[in-house]
MARZA-907555 format. One line per 8 residues: their letters; for each residue x, y, z of N, C-alpha, C, O. Coordinates in steps of 0.05 Angstrom, whole numbers. Example, Ala and Ser with C-alpha at 12.3 -4.5 7.8 and 13.67 -1.06 7.14 Angstrom:
BEGIN
AS> 264 -114 156 246 -90 156 264 -66 156 285 -66 169  257 -45 142 273 -21 143 258 1 157 268 23 161;
***
This chain:
BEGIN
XXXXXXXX> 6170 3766 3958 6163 3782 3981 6153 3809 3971 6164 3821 3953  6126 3820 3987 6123 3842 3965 6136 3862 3986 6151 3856 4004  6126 3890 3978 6141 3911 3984 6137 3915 4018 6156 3914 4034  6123 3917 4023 6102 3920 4055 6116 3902 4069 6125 3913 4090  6121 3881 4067 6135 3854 4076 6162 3860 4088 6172 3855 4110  6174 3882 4051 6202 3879 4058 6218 3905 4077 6239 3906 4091  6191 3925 4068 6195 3946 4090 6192 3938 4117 6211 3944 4132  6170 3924 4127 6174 3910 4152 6194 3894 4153 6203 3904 4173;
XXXXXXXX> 6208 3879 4148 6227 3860 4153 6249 3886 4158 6258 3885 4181  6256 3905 4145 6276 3916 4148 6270 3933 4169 6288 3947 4179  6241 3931 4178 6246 3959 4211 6252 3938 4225 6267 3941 4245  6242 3910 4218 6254 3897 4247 6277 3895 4249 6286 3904 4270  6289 3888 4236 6325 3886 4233 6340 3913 4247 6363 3914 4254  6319 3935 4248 6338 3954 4260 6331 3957 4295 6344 3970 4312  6307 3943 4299 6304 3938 4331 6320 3920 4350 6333 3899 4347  6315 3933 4371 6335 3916 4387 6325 3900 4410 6307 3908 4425;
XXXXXXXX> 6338 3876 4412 6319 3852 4424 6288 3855 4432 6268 3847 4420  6294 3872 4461 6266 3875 4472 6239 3895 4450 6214 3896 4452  6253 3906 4437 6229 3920 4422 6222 3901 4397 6201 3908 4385  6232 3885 4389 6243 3867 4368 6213 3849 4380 6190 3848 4370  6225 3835 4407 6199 3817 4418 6176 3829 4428 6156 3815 4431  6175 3854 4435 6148 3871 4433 6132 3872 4407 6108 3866 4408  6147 3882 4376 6132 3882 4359 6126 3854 4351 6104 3846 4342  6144 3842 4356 6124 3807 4348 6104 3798 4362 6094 3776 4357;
XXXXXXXX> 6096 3813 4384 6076 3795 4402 6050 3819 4388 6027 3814 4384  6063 3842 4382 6036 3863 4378 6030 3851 4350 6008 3856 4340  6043 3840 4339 6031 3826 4308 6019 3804 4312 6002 3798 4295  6023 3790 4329 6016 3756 4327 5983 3769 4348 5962 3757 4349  5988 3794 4362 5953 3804 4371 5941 3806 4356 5920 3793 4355  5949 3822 4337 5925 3833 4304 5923 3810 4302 5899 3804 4305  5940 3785 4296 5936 3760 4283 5914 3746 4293 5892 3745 4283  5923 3735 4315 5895 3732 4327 5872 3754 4331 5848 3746 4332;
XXXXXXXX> 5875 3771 4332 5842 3795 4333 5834 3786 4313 5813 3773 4315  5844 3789 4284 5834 3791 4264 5828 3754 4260 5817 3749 4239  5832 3736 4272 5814 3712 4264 5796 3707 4284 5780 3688 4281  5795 3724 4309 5774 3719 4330 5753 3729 4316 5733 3717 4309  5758 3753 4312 5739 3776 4285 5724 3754 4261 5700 3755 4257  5734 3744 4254 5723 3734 4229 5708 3702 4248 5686 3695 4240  5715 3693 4261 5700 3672 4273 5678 3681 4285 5660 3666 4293  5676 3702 4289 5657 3714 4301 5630 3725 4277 5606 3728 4281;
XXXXXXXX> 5642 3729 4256 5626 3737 4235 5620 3720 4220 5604 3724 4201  5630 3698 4225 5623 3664 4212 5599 3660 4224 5579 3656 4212  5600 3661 4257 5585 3647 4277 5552 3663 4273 5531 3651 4272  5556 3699 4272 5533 3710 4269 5525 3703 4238 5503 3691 4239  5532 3705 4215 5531 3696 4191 5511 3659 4194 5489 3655 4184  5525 3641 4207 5506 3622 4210 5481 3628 4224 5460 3618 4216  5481 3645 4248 5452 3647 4259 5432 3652 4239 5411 3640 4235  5444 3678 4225 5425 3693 4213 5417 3666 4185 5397 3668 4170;
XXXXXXXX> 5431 3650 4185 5431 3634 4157 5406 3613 4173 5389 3613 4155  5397 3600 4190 5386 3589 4210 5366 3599 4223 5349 3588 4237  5371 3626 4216 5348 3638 4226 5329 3630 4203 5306 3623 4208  5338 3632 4176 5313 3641 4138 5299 3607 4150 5275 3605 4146  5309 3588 4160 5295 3561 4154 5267 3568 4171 5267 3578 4194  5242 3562 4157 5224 3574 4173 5207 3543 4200 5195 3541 4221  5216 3528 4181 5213 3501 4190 5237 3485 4207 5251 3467 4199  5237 3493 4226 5260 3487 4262 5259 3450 4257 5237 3440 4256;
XXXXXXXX> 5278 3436 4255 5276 3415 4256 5306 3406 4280 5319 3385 4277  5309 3418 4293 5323 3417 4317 5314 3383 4323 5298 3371 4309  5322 3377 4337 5318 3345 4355 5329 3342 4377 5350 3352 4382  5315 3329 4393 5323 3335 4430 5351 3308 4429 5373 3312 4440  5343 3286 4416 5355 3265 4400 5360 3249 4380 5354 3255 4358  5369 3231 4383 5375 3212 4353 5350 3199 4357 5341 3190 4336  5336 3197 4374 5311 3174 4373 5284 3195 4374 5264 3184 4381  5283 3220 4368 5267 3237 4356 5268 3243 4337 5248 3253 4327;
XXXXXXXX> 5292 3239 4322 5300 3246 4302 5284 3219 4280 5266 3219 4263  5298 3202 4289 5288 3177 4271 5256 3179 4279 5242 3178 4258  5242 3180 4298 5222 3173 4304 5208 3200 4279 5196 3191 4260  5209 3220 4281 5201 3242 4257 5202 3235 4232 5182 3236 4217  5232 3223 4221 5233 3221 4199 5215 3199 4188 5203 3203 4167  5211 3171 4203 5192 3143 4201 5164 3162 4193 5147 3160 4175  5167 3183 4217 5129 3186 4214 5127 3206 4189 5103 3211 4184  5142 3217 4176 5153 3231 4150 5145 3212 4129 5122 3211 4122;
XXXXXXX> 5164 3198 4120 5165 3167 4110 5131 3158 4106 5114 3157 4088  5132 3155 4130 5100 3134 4133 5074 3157 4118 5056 3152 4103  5080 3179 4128 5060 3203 4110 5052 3206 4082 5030 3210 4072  5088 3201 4065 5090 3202 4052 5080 3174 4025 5071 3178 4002  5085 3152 4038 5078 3124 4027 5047 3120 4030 5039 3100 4018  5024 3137 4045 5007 3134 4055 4978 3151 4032 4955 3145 4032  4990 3171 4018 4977 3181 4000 4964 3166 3984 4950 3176 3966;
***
């Protein structure tokens, strides 16, 4: 346990019930803020990663998809 840990462990021990369950709900907030935070910086992090592809190969479906890749294929065998 490092030191930070054990100083906290020991303020809680001196609270009493209801402030006891106040500071655990105000930690388990940071807890969650701080991974809403970072999913959120994942999510802009992919746009921007999605954005560098200059070539959009999005597909409306699976049967555009294959239908592109065949005519890919067939381009390519065709040289």
């Amino acid at each position: 346990m490092t030191v930070m840990a054990a100083t906290v462990n020991e303020m809680l021990d001196t609270l009493e019930e209801e402030d006891y369950t106040a500071a655990v709900r105000y930690i388990e907030f940071l807890s969650v803020s701080r991974i809403n935070k970072k999913n959120m910086e994942s999510k802009q992090a992919l746009k921007e990663m999605q954005a560098l592809f200059a070539d959009d190969k999005g597909w409306d479906s699976e049967d555009a998809m294959l239908t592109d890749m065949a005519e890919f294929r067939r381009g390519r065998t065709n040289r």
